[in-house]
C-alpha positions as CSV (number, residue, x, y, z in Angstrom):
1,X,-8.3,-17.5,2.8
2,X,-6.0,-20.4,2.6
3,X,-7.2,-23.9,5.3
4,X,-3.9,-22.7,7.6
5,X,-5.4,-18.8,8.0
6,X,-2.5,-17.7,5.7
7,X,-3.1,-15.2,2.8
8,X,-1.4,-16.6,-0.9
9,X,0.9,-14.5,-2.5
10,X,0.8,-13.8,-5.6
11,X,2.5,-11.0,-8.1
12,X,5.8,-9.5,-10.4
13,X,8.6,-6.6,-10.4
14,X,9.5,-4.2,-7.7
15,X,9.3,-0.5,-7.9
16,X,11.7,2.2,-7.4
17,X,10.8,4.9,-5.2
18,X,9.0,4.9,-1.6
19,X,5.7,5.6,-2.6
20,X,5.5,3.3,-5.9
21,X,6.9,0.5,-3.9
22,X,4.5,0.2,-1.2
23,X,1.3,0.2,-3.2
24,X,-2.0,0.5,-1.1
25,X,-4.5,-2.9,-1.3
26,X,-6.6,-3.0,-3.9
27,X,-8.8,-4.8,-6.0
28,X,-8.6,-2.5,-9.0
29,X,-4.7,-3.3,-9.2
30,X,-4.4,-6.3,-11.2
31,X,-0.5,-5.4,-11.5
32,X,1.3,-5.9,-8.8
33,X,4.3,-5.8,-7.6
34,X,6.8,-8.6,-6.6
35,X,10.3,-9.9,-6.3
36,X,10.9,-13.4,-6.6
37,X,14.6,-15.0,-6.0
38,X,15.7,-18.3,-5.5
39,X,16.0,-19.5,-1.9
40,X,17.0,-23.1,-0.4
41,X,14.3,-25.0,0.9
42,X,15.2,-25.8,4.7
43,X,13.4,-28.8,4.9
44,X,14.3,-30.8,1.7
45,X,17.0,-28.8,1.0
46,X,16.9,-28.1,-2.8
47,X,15.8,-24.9,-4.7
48,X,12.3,-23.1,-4.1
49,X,11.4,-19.9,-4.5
50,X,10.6,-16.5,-2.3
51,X,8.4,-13.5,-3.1
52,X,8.5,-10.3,-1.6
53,X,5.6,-8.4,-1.8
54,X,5.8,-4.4,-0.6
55,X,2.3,-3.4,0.3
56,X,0.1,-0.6,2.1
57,X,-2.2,-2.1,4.4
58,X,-5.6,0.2,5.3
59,X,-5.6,2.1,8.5
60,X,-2.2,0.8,9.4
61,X,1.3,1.2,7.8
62,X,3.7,-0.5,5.1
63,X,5.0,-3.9,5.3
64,X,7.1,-6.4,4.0
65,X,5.1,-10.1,2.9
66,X,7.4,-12.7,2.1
67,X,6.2,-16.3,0.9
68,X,8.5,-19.3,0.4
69,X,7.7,-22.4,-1.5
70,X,9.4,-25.4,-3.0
71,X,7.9,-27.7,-5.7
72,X,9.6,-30.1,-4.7
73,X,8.6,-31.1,-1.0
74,X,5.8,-28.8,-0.8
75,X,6.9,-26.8,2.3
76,X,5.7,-23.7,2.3
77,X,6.1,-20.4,4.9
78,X,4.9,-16.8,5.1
79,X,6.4,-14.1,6.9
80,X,5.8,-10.1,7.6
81,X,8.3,-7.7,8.3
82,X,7.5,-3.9,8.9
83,X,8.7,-1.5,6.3
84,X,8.3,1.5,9.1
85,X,10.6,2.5,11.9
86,X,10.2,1.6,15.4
87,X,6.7,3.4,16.8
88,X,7.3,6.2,19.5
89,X,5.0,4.0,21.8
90,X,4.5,0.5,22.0
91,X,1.1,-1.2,21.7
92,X,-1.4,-3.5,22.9
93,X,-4.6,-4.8,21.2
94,X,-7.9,-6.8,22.9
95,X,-9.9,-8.7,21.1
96,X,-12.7,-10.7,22.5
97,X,-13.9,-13.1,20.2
98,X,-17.5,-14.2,20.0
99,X,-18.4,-14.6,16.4
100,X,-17.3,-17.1,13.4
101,X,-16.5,-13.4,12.0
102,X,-13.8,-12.7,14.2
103,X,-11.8,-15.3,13.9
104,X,-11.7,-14.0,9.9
105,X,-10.3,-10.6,11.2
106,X,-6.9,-10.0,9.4
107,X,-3.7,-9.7,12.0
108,X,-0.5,-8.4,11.3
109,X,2.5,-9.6,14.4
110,X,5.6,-8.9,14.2
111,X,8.0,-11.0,15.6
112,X,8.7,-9.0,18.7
113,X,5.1,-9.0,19.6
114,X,3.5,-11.3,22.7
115,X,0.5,-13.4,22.3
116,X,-1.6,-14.2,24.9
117,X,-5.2,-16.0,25.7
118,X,-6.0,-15.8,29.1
119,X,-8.5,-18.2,29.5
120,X,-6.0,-21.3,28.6
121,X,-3.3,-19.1,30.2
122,X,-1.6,-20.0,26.7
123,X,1.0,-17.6,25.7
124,X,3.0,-17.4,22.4
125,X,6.4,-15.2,23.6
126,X,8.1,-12.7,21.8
127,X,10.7,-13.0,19.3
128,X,9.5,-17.5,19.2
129,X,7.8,-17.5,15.6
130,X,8.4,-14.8,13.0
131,X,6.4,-11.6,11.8
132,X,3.2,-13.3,10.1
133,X,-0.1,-11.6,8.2
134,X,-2.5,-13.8,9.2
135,X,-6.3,-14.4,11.1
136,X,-7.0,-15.0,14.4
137,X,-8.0,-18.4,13.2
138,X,-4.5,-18.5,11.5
139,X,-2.7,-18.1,15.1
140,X,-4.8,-20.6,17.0
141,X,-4.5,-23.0,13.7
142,X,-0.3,-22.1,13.8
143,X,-0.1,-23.2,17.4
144,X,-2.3,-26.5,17.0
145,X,0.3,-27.6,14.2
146,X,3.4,-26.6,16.6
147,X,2.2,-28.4,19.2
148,X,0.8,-31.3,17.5
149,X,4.4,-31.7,15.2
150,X,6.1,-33.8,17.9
151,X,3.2,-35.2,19.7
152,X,4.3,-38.8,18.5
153,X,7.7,-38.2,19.5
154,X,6.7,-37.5,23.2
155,X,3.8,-40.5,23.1
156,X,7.3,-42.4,22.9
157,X,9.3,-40.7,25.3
158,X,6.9,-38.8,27.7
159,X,3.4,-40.4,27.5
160,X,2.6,-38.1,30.8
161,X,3.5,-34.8,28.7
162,X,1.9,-36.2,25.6
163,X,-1.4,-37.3,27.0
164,X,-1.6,-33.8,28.8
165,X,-0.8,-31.7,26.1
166,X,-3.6,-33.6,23.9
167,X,-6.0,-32.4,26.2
168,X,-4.6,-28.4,25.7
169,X,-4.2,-29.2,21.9
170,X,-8.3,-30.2,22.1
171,X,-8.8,-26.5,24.4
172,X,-6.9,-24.6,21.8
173,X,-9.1,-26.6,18.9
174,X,-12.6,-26.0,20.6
175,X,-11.8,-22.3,20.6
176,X,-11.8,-22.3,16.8
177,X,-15.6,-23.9,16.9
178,X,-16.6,-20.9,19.7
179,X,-18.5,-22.3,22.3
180,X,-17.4,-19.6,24.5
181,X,-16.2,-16.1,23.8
182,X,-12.1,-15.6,24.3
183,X,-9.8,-13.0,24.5
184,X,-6.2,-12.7,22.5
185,X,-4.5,-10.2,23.5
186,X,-1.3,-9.0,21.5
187,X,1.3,-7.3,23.3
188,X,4.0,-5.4,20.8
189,X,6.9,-3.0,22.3
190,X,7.7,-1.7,18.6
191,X,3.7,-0.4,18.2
192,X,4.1,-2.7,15.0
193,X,1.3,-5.2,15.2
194,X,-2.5,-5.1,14.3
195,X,-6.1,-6.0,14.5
196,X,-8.4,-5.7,11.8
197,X,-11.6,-3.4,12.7
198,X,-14.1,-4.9,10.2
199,X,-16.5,-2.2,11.1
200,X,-14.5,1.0,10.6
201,X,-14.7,4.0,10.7
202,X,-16.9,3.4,13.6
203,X,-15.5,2.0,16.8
204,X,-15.5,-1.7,17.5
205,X,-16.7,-2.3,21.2
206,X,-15.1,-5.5,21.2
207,X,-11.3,-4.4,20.0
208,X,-9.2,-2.3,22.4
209,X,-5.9,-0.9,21.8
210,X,-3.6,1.4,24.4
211,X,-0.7,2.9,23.2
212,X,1.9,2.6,26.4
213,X,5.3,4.0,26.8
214,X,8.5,1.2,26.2
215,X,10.4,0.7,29.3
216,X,14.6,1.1,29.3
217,X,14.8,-2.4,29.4
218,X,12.4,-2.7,26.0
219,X,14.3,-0.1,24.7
220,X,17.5,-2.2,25.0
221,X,16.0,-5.3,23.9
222,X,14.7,-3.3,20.7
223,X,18.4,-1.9,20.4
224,X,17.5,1.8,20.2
225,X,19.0,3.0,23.6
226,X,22.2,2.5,24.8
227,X,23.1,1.2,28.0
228,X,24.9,4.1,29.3
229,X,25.9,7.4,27.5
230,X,29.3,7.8,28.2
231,X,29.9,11.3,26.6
232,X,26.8,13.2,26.5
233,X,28.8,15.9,23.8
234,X,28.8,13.3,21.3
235,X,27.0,13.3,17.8
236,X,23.6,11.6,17.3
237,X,22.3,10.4,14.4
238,X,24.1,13.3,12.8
239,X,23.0,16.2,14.8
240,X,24.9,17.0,18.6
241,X,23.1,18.1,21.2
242,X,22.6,21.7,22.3
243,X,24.5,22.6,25.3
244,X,22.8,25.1,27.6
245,X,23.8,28.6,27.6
246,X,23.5,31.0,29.7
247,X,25.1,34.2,27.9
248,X,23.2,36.7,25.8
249,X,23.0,34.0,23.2
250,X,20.3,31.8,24.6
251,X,18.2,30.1,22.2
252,X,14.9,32.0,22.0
253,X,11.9,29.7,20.9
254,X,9.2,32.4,22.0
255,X,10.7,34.9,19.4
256,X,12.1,32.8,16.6
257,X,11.5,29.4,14.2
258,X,14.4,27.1,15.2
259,X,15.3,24.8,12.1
260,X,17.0,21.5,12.2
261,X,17.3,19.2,9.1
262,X,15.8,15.6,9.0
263,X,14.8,12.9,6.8
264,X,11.5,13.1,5.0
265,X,9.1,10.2,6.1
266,X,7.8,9.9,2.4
267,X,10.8,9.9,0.3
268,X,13.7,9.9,3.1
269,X,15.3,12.5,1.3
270,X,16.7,15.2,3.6
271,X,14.9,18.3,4.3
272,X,14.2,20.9,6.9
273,X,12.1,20.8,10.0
274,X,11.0,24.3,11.4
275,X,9.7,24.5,14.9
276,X,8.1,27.8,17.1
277,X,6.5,28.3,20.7
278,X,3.8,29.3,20.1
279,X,1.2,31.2,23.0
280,X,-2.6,30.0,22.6
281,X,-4.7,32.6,24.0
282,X,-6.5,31.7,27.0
283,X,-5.1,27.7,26.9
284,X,-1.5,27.8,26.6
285,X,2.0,27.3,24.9
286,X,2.2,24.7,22.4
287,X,5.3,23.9,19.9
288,X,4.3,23.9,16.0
289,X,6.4,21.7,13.9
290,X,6.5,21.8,9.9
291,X,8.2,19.8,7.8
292,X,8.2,20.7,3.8
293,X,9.7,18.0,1.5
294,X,11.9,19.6,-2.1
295,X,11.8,16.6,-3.6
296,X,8.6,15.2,-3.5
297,X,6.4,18.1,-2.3
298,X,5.8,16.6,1.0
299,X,4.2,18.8,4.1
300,X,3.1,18.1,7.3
301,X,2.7,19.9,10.7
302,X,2.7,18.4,14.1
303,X,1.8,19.8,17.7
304,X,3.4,19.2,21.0
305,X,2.3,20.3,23.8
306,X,4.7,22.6,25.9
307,X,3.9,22.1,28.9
308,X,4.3,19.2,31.5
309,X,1.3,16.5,32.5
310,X,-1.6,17.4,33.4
311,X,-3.1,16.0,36.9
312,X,-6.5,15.6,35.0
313,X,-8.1,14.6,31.5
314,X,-10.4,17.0,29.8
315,X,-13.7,15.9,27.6
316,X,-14.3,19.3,25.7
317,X,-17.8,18.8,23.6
318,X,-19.2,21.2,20.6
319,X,-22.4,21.1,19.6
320,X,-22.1,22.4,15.8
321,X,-25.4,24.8,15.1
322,X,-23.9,27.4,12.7
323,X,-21.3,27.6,9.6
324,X,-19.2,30.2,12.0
325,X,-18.5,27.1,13.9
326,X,-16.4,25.8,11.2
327,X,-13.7,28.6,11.3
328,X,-13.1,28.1,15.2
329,X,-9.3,26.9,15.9
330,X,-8.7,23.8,17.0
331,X,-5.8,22.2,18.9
332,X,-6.0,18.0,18.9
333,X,-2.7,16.6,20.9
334,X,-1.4,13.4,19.6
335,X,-3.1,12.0,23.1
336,X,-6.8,13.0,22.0
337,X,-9.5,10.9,20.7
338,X,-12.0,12.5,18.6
339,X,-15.7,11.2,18.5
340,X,-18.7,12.3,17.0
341,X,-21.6,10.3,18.3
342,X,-24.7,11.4,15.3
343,X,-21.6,9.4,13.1
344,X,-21.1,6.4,15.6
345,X,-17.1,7.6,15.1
346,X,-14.1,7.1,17.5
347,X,-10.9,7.7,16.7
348,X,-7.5,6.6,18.8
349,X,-5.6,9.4,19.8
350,X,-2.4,8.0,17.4
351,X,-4.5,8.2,14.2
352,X,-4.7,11.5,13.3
353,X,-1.0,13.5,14.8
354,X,-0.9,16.8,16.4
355,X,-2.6,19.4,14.2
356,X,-3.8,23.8,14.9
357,X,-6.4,23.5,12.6
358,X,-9.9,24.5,12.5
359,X,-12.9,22.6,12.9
360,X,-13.6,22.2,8.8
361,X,-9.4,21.4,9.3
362,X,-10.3,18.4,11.2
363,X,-13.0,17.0,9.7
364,X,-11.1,17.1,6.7
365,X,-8.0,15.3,7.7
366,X,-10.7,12.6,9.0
367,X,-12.2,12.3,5.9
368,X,-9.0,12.0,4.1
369,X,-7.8,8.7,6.7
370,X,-11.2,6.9,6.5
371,X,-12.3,7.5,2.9
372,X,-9.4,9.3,0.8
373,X,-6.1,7.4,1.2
374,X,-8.3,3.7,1.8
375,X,-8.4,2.2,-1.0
376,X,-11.6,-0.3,0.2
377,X,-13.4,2.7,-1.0
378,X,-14.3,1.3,-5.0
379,X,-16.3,-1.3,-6.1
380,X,-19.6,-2.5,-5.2
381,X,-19.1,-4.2,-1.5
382,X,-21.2,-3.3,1.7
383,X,-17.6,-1.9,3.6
384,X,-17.1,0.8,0.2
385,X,-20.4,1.6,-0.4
386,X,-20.6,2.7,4.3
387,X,-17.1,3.9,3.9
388,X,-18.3,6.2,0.8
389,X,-21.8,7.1,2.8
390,X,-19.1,8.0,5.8
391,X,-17.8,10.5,3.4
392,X,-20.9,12.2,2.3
393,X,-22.2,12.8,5.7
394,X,-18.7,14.5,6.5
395,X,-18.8,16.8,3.7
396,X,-22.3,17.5,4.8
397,X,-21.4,18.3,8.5
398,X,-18.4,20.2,7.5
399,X,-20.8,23.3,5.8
400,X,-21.9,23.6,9.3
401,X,-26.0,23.0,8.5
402,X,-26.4,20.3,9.5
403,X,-25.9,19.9,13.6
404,X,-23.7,17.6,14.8
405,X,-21.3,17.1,18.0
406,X,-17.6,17.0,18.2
407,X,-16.0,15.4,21.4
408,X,-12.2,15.5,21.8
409,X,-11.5,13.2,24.8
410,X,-7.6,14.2,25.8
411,X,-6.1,12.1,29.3
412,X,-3.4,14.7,29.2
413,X,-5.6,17.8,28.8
414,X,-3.6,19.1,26.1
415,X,-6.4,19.9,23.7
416,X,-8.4,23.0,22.6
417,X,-11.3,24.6,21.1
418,X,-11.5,28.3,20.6
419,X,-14.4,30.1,22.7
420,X,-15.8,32.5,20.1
421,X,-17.6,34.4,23.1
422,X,-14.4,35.1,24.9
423,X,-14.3,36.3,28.0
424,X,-17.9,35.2,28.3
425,X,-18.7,31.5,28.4
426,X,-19.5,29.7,25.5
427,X,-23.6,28.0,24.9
428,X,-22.3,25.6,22.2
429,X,-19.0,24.3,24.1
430,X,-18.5,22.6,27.5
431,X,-15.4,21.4,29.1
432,X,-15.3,18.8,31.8
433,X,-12.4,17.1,33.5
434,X,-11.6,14.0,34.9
435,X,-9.6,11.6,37.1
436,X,-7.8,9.7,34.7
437,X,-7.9,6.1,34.2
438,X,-5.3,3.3,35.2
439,X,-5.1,2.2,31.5
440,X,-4.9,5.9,30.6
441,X,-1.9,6.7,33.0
442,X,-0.2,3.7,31.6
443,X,-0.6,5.3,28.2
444,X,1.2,8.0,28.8
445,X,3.8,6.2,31.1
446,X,2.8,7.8,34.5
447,X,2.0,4.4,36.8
448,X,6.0,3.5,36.6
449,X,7.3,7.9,37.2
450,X,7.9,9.2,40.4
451,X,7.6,12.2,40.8
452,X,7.1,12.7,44.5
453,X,9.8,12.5,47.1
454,X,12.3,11.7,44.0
455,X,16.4,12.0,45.4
């Protein structure tokens, strides 16, 4: 890590297709791949130079590094930009700090996101510094330098201003040596920004994220939602809405797979998206989306729920005794968190999608996000060798001999597993409900909907 809290930069070439050109991290890939172009230095205004770097970060998404440089004056700047599309929720991440070790935890903000420390009631709005990869020690370390740039400047004109903002400057600096815990908060309406969890794939009691619906006005600021639709008939990204019917001819999604083409989130090719209602027994409807990629062999499926909100959350617990308890279905909403205590494992409801699986399905699919697409796993340090362990003991627990518990934890009660004693109730599974939380109904965007006495 560089004195500011910057990473350095360093590689060649830059791919062709999707996949090549966003490259997970990894130690084992000495070639990597860079652009480099000449750029003009703002400061002394001759020629440096700027890389581009396209690059997979683990447990999060692709991004866009960009370092500048010039030989000549020595400035220097690094900048992130998010190689993904706006996220369907926005987010916001809570980290209290209390050890030298946090303040080494990577951060990605884009330029959009808000900043916040409450204890200095210091704030760093959105859209004031550009999209950096950085530390938490890195964003404290940006912000002394800001404010300490003009302090001679204001000695001479403002001594009052000066004199006070020394004594901030010396706040923001004595968080750095932690003599108190803190909290930063990041606040990002595109769901672009993160925090590293150094202790994944267990939880991290002291980092908190909640996923929370944009408002209009975000939306508009973001520019993905017009003002006003003036014609409601016209075309959409290439696809016009479906005006109701009331004839004979009525779209049936009970009875048959609807198709619609779409872009594939690989290789952005076009392709086809299929989607059915589909009746769980004793739970209820849900829609099944599959999308299957020609060109690059891409497939995934998605759930949605069909039905509206419910009033209250639902816990539903498993206790695994027997191999048969591999092969019952599973419905997890993209709302549910999945734990499994014996593993010290909790995931957010965003980072595994809506899947109809099975049990052995799901363990699966979390095996593949913590172990199989990270490419931490390799090499000899303490974070591959728990990662790899985390593996093992999932591929154990997925024969079903060896007991363990499976918790999915859904606010919106949209998520199932299959009773195998049907109609009589179930020994190994229990289901509890509960009055959801404030932070919870802001998740899903209930605290700002009315929906009672609405005209």
């Amino acid at each position: 890590m560089a004195t500011n809290g910057y990473h350095d930069l360093t590689m060649t070439s830059t791919p062709a297709s999707q996949s090549e050109s966003f490259p997970s991290i990894s130690a084992d890939n000495e070639e990597s791949d860079v652009t480099e172009i000449e750029s003009l230095c703002v400061n002394c205004e001759k020629q440096g130079t700027t890389k581009f770097l396209f690059i997979k970060i683990p447990f999060y998404r692709e991004v866009i590094l960009s370092s500048f440089s010039c030989p000549h004056c020595f400035n220097s700047n690094n900048e992130i930009q998010s190689a993904g599309q706006i996220q369907v929720k926005g987010i916001r991440i809570t980290l209290t700090v209390k050890k030298t070790e946090d303040l080494d935890r990577q951060v990605v903000r884009s330029d959009v996101a808000n900043v916040c420390i409450p204890e200095l009631k210091f704030e760093i709005p959105a859209s004031s510094q550009k999209g950096t990869l950085t530390t938490v020690e890195g964003i404290i370390q940006r912000a002394v330098d800001g404010l300490e740039h003009q302090q001679p400047l204001r000695r001479a004109m403002d001594p009052d201003m000066a004199e006070k903002l020394d004594k901030f400057i010396e706040s923001l600096k004595k968080l750095l040596q932690l003599e108190e815990s803190f909290t930063l908060t990041i606040d990002d309406p595109t769901g672009n920004s993160f925090v590293e969890n150094p202790k994944a794939p267990c939880s991290d009691p002291n980092l908190k994220v909640m996923y929370y619906v944009r408002t209009l006005e975000q939306d508009q600021e973001l520019g993905i939602k017009a003002d006003t639709i003036e014609d409601p008939e016209t075309e959409i990204n290439g696809a016009t809405p479906i005006a109701d019917e009331t004839d004979n001819n009525e779209l049936d999604l009970t009875n048959e797979v609807v198709s619609f083409p779409t872009n594939c989130p690989e290789c952005h090719e076009p392709c086809t998206t299929n989607m059915k209602l589909v009746k769980i027994p004793h739970f209820k409807e849900v829609i099944i989306m599959a999308t299957n990629c020609d060109k690059c062999g891409h497939r995934s499926n998605e759930v949605k729920s069909g039905s509206g909100f419910e009033p209250k959350g639902k816990m539903i617990k498993l206790h695994v005794t027997d191999p048969i308890d591999m092969s019952r279905d599973v419905l997890k909403s993209e709302t549910c968190t999945i734990l499994i205590p014996e593993l010290d494992v909790e995931t957010g409801g965003m980072a595994i999608s809506g899947k109809f699986t099975t049990v052995e399905g799901l363990l699966g699919d979390l095996k593949d996000m913590m172990v199989g697409s990270n490419p931490f796993v390799g090499g000899d340090s303490d974070q591959s060798k728990k990662l790899i362990e985390f593996g093992k003991r999932l591929d154990e627990y997925a024969t079903g001999n060896t007991p363990f518990t499976l918790i999915l934890d859904d606010p919106n009660s949209n998520s199932f597993i299959q009773n195998i004693c049907t109609p009589d109730p179930d020994p190994s599974l229990t289901e509890e409900e509960y009055v959801r939380s404030y932070e919870q109904n802001e998740m899903l965007g209930l605290n700002d909907m009315k929906t009672e006495d609405y005209c």
